[in-house]
N, C-alpha and C positions, 0 to 999 in steps of 0.2 A: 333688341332683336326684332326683325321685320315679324311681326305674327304671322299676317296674311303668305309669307315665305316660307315661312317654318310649315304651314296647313300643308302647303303646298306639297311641300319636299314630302312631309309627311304619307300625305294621300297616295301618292303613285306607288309610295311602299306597300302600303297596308296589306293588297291584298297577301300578300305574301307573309301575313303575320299569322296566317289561320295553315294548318295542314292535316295531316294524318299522322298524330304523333299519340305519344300515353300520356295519360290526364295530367302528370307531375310538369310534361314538357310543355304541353296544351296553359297550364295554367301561368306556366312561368312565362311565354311568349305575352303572354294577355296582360299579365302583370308588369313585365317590362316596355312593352308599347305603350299601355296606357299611360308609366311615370314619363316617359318622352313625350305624350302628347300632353301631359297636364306642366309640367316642369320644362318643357321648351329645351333650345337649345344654349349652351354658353355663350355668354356675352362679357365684355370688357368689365363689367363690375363682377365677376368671378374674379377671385385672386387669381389662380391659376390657369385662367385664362385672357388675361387683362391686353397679352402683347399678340397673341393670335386672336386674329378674325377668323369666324367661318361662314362668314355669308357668304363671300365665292364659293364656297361649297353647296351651299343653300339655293343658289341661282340657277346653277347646273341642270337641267329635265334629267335627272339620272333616271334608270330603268334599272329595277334588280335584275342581278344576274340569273339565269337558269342553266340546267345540264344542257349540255351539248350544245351552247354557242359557240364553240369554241371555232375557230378556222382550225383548219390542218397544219398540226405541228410537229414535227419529230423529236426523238430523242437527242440529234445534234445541234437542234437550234435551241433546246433548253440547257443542254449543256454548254454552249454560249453564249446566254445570257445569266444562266446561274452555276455554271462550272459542275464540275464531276470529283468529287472525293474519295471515289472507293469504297463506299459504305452504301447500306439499302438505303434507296431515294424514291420518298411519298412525293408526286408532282398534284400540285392543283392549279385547276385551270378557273377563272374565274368562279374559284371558292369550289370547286367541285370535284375531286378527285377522278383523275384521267390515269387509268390502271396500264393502257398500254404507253406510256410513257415513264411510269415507277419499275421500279427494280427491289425486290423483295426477301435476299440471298443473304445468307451469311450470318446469321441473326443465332446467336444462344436459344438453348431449351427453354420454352414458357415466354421467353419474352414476345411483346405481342406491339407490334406497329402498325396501325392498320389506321382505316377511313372510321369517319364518326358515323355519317349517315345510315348503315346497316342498326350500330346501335341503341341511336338516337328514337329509329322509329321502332326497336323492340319494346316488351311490353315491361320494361325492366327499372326498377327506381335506383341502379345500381349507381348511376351518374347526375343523380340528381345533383347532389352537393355539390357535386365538383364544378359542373354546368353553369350552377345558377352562382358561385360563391363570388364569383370578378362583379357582377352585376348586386347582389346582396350586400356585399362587405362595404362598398362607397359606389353609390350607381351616381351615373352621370349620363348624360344623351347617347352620345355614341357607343359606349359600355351595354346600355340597353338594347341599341339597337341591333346588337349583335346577337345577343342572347334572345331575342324577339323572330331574328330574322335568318341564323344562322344553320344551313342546314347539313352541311357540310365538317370536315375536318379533318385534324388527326390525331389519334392516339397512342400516346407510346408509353408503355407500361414495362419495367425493367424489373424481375424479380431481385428479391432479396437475395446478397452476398453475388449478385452476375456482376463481373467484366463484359461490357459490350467494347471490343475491340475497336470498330472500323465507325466513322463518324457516322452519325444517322442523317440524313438531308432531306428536310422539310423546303420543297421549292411551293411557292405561290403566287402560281404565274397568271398577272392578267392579261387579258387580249381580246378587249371590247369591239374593235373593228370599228365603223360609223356610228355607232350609237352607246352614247357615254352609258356607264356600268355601274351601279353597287354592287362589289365585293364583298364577303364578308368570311376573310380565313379565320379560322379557329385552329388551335392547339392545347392538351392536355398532354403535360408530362407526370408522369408517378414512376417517382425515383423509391425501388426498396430500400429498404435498410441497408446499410452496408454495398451499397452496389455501384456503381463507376460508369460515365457513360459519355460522350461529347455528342453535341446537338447542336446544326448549322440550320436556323432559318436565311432561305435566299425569298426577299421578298423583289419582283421585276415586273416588269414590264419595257415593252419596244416602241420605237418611236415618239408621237408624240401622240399618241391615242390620250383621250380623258376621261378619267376612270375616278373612281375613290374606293378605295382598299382600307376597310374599315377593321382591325385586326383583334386578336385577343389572345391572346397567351397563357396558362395558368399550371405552373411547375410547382409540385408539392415534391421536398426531399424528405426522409423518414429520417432517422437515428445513422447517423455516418455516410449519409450517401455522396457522394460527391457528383457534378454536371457542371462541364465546359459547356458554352453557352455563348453562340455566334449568331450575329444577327446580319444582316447586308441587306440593307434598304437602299434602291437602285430603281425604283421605280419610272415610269415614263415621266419626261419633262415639262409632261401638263399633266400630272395627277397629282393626285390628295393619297395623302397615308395619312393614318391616325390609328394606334396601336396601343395597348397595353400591353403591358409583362406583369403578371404578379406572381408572388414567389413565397413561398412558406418552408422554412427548415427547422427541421427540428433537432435534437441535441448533436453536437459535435458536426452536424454536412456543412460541408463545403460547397458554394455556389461560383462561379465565373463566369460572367457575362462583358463581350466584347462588342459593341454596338457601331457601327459605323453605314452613316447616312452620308448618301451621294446624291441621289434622285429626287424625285416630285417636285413639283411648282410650291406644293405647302406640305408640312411633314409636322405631327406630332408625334413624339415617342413618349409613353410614360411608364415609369417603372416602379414598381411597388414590391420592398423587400419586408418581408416579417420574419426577425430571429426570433425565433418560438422559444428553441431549447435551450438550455446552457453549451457555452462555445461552440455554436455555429459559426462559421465563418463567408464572408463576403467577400468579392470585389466588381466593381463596377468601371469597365473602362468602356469613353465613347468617343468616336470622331466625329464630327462634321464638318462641311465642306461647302457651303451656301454659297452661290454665285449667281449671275443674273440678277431675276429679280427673286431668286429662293428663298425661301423661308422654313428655317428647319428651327423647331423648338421641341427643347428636352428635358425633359421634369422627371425627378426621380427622389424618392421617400422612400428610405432603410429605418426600421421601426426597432430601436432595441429593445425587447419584452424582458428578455432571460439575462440571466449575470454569465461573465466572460466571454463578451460575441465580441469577433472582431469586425470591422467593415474598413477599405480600403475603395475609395472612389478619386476617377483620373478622367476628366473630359478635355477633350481638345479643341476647339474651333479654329478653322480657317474662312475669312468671311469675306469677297471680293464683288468688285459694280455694286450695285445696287441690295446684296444680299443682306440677310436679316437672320441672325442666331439668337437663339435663348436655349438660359441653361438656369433651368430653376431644382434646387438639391438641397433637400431637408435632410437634415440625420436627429431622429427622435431618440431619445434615454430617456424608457419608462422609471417609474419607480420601481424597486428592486433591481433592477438591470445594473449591479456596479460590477467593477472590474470590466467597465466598457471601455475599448477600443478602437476610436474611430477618426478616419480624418478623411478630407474631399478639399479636391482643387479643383478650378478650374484655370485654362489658358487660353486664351483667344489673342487671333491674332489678325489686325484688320489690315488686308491690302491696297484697299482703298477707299478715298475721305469717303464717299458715299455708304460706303459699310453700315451698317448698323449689328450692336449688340445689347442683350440686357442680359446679366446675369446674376445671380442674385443666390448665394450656397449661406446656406441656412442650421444654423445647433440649436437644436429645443434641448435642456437636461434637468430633467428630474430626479436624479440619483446622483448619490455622493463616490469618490473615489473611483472615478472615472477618467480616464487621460483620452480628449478628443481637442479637434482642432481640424480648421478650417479658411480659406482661402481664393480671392480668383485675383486674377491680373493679367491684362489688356496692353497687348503693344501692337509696333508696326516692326518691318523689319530695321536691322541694324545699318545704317546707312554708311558708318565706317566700315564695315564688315564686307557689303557692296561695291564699293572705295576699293576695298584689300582685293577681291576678286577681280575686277575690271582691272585692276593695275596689273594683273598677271595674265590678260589678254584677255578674263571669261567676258565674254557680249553681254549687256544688261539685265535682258530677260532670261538668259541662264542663270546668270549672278542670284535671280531674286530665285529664279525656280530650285536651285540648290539649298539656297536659304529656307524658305518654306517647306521644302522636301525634309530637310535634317530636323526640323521641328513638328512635325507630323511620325517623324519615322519611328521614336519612340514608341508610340502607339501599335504602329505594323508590328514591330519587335516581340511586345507583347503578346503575339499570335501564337499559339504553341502549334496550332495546325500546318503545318507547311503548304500543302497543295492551296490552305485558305488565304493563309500570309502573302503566298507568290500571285495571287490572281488580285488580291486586292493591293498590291503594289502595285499593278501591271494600272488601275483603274483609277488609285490615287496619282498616279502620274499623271495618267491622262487629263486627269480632270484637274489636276495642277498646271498642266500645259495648257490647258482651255482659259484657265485666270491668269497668265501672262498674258496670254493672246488677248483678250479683254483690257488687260492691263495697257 
């Protein structure tokens, strides 16, 4: 890693690492800037970083974001880049919550969705833990710098034994204008016990503004709670995303997570599952869709602690021109954890020679009487199959768009959202239509 780059990048943060917060928050930004400043950013000799670069990132004069940069935006141009569900919608505008843009209706007694920032600067140690735990449990650069720099967010807090009906919708909209932007969205989920609930993050951006959207995610489920879990990373065509999800359940919740990446110039997604309880259950599905010169990489670690967890993970890649996929997928079996349940695939599928892939699905097991199992494999399309289409009159670049589309569609399928399912069809098309057109 360039040092003299790293100072740099570092420096035009900083000042932004000191505010008016309570001594716990005070302490923890200090703490976590300073392990970025001594520990540097990821480089190629990280395992987990070996196949992403981020000195493009590093090069960039970013500016942190502040309140009210925003341009003037309405209600129908967020619902056109990040769609309308029906349910209460937190919008943030680079990392800052924009209150006349959310919709805050329909919500159960006690449950509570709201922005961080009120909380963050009370004088209250209620959110320590949860705050600091993504950056504590395994800190790494950009992990820290969130928790360093983050001043924004959202919190959605679901009492014990609620039904939340109508999906909740997390939008995190950047919109830097002339002068490239650090972001940095944050989200806190606390799932009760026993309690039900579906959570859409739409992470966007327009045009081709350049931005980096630096994210973090941290979903705790209690004893039975269940949470569908949508992710749409869409981001502008010159931006950086780099995100965490980390997830904690405890006995019997069930988790679901649908992850599909369209956007950015470079995109990291990493996901961090820990089965705490006995029979927790998992599933992990992702798309991506890498074209141009894109580069989406997707790393994801399911920890089984507890005995009878199941986990289920499904990634898909489509990878076209010049684009570049990773899909690195650990499944851990501590000891004691038997009666484990686990399997991960991966499919990738490259349109064209220049493609690039690595993917790499991983079983670490340390407990006996465990049924898991593991898998990836890489093709092109079927060119009998192609053959069989064009002899029935379909044009070439249908032939192949129908082919692709039927191999991706499983994934859509998997949507139990409708309004989310129809609108990411509408986008997986498109941008299936974009890599023929390339093609």
């Amino acid at each position: 890693m360039n040092t003299a780059q790293s100072t740099t990048f570092l420096a035009r943060l900083e000042s932004m690492a000191n505010g008016r917060h309570p001594v716990w928050l005070q302490e923890l930004r200090r703490a976590a800037f300073q392990w970025v400043t001594e520990h540097g950013f990821p480089t190629a000799k990280d395992e987990a970083w070996k196949y992403t670069r981020v000195a493009p990132i590093l090069a960039i004069p970013f500016q942190p974001a502040e309140p009210g940069m925003n341009r003037r935006l309405s209600a129908a141009s967020v619902e056109r880049l990040a769609g309308d569900y029906g349910g209460p919608r937190l919008v943030f505008v680079n990392g800052y919550f924009a209150a006349e843009l959310s919709v805050l209706e329909g919500l159960p007694p006690d449950t509570q969705v709201t922005k961080l920032a009120t909380l963050l600067r009370a004088d209250s140690w209620a959110l320590e833990a949860l705050f600091a735990h993504a950056f504590r449990a395994q800190p790494q650069a950009f992990t820290a710098l969130n928790a360093a720099l983050a001043e924004d967010g959202a919190l959605v807090q679901i009492p014990a034994h609620t039904t939340v009906e109508e999906p909740i919708h997390l939008v995190f909209l950047s919109d830097p204008g002339a002068t490239p932007l650090v972001v940095q969205p944050r989200a806190l989920v606390l799932m009760g016990a026993g309690s039900r609930a579906t959570l859409v993050e739409s992470h966007v951006g327009s045009g081709g503004e350049v931005y980096l959207s630096n994210c973090v995610t941290e979903v705790v489920l209690e004893a039975g709670a269940t949470l569908d879990h949508y992710k749409v990373q869409n981001e502008s065509t010159a931006a950086f995303h780099v995100a965490l999800l980390s997830v904690r359940q405890a006995q019997g919740s069930r988790f679901a997570a649908h992850s599909s990446a369209l956007g950015a110039a470079l995109a990291r997604q990493e996901v961090r599952i820990v089965l705490e309880g006995p029979g927790a259950e998992v599933a992990l599905n992702g798309l991506y869709l890498p074209r141009g010169e894109q580069h989406l990489d997707n790393q994801t670690t399911i920890e089984h602690l507890a005995p009878r967890c199941t986990s289920r993970e499904l990634y898909k890649g489509v990878i076209d021109g010049h684009g570049h996929g990773v899909f690195d997928g650990r499944i851990i079996v501590r000891p004691g954890a038997m009666k484990t349940d686990a399997s991960q695939t991966n499919k990738i599928l490259l349109l064209s020679a220049l493609a690039q892939v690595n993917t790499q699905p991983r079983l670490e097991i340390f407990a006996d009487d465990v049924k898991c199992a593991h898998g990836a494999a890489v093709g092109q399309l079927d060119e009998q199959a192609i053959f069989y289409l064009r002899s029935r009159g379909i044009p070439q670049a249908a032939a192949r768009s129908l082919l692709t589309y039927a191999f991706v569609s499983e994934m859509l399928e998997l949507i139990s959202l409708a309004p989310l399912r129809a609108q990411l069809e509408l986008l997986v098309a498109a941008q299936l239509r974009g890599l023929e057109v390339a093609a």
